[in-house]
RODRENFI-882983 format. One line per 2 residues: number of its first residue (from 1); for each residue x, y, z of C-alpha. Coordinates in nm, 4 decimals. Example, Ala and Ser with C-alpha at 12.3 -4.5 7.8 and 13.67 -1.06 7.14 Angstrom:
% residues 2
1> 1.2300/-0.4500/0.7800 ~ 1.3670/-0.1060/0.7140
% end
This chain:
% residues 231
1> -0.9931/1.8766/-3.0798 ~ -0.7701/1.9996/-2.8106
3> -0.7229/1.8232/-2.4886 ~ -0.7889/1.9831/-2.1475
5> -0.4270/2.0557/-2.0290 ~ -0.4798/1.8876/-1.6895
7> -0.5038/1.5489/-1.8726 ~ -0.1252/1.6308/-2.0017
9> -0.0215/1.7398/-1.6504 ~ -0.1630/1.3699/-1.5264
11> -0.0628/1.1728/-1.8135 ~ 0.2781/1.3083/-1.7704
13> 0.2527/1.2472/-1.3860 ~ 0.1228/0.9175/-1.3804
15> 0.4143/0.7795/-1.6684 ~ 0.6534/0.9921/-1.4480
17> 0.5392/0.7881/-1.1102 ~ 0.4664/0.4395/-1.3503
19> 0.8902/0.4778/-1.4215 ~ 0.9796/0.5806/-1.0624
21> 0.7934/0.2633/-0.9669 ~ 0.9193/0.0255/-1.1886
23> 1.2526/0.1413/-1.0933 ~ 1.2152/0.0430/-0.7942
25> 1.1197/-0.2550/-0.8161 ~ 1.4132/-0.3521/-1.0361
27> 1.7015/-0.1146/-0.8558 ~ 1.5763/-0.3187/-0.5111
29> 1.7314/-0.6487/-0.6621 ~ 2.1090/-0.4595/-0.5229
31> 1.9941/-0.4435/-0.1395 ~ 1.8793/-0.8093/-0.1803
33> 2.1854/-0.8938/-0.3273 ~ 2.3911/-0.7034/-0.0476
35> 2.1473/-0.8549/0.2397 ~ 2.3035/-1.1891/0.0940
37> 2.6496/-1.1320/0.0284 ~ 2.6204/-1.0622/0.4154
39> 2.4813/-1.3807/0.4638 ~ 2.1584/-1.2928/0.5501
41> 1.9346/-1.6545/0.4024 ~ 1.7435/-1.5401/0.0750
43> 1.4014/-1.5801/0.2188 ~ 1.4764/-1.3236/0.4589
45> 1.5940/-1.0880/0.2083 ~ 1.3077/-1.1357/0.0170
47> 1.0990/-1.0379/0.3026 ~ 1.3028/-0.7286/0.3787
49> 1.2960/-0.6574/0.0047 ~ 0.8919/-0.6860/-0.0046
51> 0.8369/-0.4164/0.2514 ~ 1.1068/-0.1767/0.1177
53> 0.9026/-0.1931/-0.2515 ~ 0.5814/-0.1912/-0.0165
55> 0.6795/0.1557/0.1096 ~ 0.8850/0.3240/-0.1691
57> 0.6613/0.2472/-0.4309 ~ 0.2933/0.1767/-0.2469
59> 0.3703/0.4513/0.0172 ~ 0.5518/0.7329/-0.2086
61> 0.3057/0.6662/-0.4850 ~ 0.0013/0.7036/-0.2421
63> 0.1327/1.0187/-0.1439 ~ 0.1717/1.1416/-0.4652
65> -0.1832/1.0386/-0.5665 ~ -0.3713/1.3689/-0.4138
67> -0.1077/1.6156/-0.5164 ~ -0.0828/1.5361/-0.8896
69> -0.3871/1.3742/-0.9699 ~ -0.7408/1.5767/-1.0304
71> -0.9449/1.2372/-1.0479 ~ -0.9001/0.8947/-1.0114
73> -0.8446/0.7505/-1.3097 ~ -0.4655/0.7743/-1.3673
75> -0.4426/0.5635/-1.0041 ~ -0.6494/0.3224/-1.1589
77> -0.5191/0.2696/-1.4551 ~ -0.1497/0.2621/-1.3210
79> -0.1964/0.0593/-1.0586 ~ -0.3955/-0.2279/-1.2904
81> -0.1078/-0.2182/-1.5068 ~ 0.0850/-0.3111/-1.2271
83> -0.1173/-0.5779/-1.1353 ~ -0.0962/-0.6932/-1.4542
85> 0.2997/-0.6697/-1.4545 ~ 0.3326/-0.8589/-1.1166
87> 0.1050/-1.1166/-1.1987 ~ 0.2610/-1.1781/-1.5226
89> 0.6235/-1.1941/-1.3427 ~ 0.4561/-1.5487/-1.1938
91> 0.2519/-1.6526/-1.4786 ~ 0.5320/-1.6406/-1.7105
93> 0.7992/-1.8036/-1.4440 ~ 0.9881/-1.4672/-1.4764
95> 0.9301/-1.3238/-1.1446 ~ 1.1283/-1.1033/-0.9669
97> 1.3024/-1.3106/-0.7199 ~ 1.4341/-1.0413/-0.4989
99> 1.0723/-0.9611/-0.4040 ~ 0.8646/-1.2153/-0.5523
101> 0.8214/-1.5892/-0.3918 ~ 0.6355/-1.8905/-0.5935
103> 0.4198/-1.9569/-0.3071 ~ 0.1885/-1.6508/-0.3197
105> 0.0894/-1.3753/-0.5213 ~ 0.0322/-1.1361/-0.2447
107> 0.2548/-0.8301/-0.4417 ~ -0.0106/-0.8984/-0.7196
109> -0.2789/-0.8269/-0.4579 ~ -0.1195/-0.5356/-0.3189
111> -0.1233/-0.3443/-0.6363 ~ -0.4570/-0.4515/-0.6923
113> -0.5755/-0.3464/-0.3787 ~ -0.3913/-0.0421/-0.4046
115> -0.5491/0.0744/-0.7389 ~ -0.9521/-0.0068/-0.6506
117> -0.9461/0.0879/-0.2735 ~ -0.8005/0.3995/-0.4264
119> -1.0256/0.4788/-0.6998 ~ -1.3570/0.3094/-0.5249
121> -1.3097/0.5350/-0.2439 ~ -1.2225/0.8606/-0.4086
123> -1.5451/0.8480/-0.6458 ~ -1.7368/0.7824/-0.3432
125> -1.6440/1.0331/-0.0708 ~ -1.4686/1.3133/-0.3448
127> -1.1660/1.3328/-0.1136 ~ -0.8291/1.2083/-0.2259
129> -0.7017/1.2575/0.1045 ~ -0.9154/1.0104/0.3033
131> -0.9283/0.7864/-0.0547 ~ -0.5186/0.6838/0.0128
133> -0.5677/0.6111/0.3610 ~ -0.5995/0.2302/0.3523
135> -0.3142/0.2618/0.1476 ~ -0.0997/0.4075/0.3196
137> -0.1668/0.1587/0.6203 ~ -0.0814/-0.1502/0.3483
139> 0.2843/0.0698/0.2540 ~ 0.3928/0.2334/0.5630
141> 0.2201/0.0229/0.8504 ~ 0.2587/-0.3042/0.7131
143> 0.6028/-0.2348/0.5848 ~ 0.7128/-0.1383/0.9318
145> 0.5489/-0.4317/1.0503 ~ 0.7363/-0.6771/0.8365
147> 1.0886/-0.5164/0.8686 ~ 1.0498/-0.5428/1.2191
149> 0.8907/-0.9344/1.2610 ~ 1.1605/-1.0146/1.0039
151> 1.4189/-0.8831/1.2260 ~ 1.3084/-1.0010/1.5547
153> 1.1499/-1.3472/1.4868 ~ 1.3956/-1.3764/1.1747
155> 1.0890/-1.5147/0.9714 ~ 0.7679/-1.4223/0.7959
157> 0.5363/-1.4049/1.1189 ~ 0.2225/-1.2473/1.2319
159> 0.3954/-1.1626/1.5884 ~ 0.2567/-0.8825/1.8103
161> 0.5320/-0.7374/1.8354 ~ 0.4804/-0.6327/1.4214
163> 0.1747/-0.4913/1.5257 ~ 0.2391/-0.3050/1.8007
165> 0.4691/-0.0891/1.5356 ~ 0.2235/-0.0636/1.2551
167> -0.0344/0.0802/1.4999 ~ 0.2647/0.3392/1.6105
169> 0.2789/0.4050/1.2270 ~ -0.0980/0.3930/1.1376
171> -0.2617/0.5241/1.3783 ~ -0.0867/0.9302/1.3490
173> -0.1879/0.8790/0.9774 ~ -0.5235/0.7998/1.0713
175> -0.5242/1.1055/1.2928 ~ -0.4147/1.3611/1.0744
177> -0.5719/1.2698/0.7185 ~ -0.9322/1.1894/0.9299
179> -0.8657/1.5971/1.0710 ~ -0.8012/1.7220/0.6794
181> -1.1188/1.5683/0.5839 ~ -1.4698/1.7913/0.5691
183> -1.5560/1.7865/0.8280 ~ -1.3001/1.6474/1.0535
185> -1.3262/1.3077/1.1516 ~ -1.0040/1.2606/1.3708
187> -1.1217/0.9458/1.5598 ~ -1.2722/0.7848/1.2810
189> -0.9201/0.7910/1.1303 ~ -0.7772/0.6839/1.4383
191> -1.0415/0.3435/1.5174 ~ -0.9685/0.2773/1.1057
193> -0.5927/0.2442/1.1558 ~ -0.6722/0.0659/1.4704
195> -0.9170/-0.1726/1.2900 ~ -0.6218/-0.2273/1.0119
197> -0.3583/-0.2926/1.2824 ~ -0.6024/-0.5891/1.4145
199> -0.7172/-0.7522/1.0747 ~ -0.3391/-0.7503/0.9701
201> -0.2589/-1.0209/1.1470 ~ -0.4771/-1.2592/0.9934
203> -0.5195/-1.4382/0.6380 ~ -0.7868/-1.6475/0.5387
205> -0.6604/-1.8669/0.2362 ~ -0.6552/-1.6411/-0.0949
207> -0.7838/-1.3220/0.1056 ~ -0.4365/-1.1880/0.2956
209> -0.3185/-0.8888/0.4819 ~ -0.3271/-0.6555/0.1941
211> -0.7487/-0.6976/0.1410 ~ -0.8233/-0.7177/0.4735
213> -0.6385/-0.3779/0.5722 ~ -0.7958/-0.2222/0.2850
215> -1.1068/-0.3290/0.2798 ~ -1.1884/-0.2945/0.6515
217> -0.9960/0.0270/0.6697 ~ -1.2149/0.1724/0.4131
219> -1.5217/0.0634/0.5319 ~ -1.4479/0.2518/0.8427
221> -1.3899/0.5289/0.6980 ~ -1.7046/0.4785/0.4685
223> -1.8889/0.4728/0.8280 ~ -1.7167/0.7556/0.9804
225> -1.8246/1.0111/0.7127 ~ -2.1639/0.8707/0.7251
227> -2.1873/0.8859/1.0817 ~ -2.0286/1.2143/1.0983
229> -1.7482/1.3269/1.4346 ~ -1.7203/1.1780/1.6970
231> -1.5829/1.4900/1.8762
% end
């Protein structure tokens, strides 16, 4: 039995993009360890460190997802296995300290969230495009948000000020993905990045930042295409 080649072309992918990832998140233990030789307190570095793994492996990986991937299952699978990885990292005591803290888990719940908000919406609208969306506000918009309340208020913070950059970052994402989807639905892009940009400033104990963007992102966007545009 021969397989279809397009599962070689994603297998290949998705080790190729597993490899890139976990690269990062061990080559990112040098900036923490320069952010410290500098003086900068650990903590802070951590934080710094959190977003910059947040954006070059959440955000370059959701990008990749549509381009290289013909279904959703790859995503999935890759992003469970990091999941898996992360959580293990605490479990075991072996975490990765340049990223990691002891007093949450909320990497673990990024990948997670990553990986099911991915797939879940994919299988149910059939557009990869609009399926990384939620995504890409977790990488990009809450990265930006955290490098920027880390360097102003100099600790982890749910300031305005974060937000006002994360909606500066979200909401021309929201824009142009909601305008490549079929049919357009520009402003329903724009209220979900809006509607991430709000709920990211809260936590309510075990649910954080990461499954409220997602999950309220998404179910915008679930809304929009039902609803159809607004223009």
């Amino acid at each position: 039995m021969t397989l279809d080649p397009q599962f070689h072309s994603q297998l290949y992918w998705a080790a190729g993009l597993s490899l890139y990832v976990l690269a990062v998140l061990v080559l990112t233990r040098l900036p923490y360890q320069a952010m410290v030789r500098r003086g900068l307190e650990p903590i802070r570095a951590v934080y710094y460190n959190r977003k910059i793994v947040h954006m070059l492996a959440g955000g370059v990986g959701s990008l990749a997802v549509p381009l290289v991937f013909v279904d959703p299952w790859f995503p999935l699978v890759s992003g469970l296995l990091l999941t898996l990885l992360t959580n293990l990292a605490h479990a075991t005591g072996m975490r990765f300290y340049w990223f990691q803290t002891d007093d949450n888990r909320n990497d673990v719940k990024f990948a997670l969230m990553w990986s099911t908000s991915i797939a879940a919406l994919w299988w149910i609208l059939d557009d990869p495009w609009l399926a990384i969306l939620p995504a890409l506000y977790m990488a990009f918009g809450d990265g930006v948000t955290g490098i920027v309340r880390n360097a102003f208020i100099r600790k982890r913070s749910k300031s305005p000020i974060g937000s006002v950059f994360m909606l500066i970052v979200s909401a021309p994402m929201g824009w142009v993905i909601g305008s490549m989807a079929q049919p357009a639905i520009p402003l329903w892009g724009l209220i979900s990045a809006v509607v991430a940009t709000v709920v990211e400033r809260y936590e309510f104990g075990p649910i954080d930042d990461n499954i409220l963007i997602t999950v309220s992102a998404s179910a915008v966007l679930l809304f929009g295409v039902y609803w159809g545009p607004l223009l």
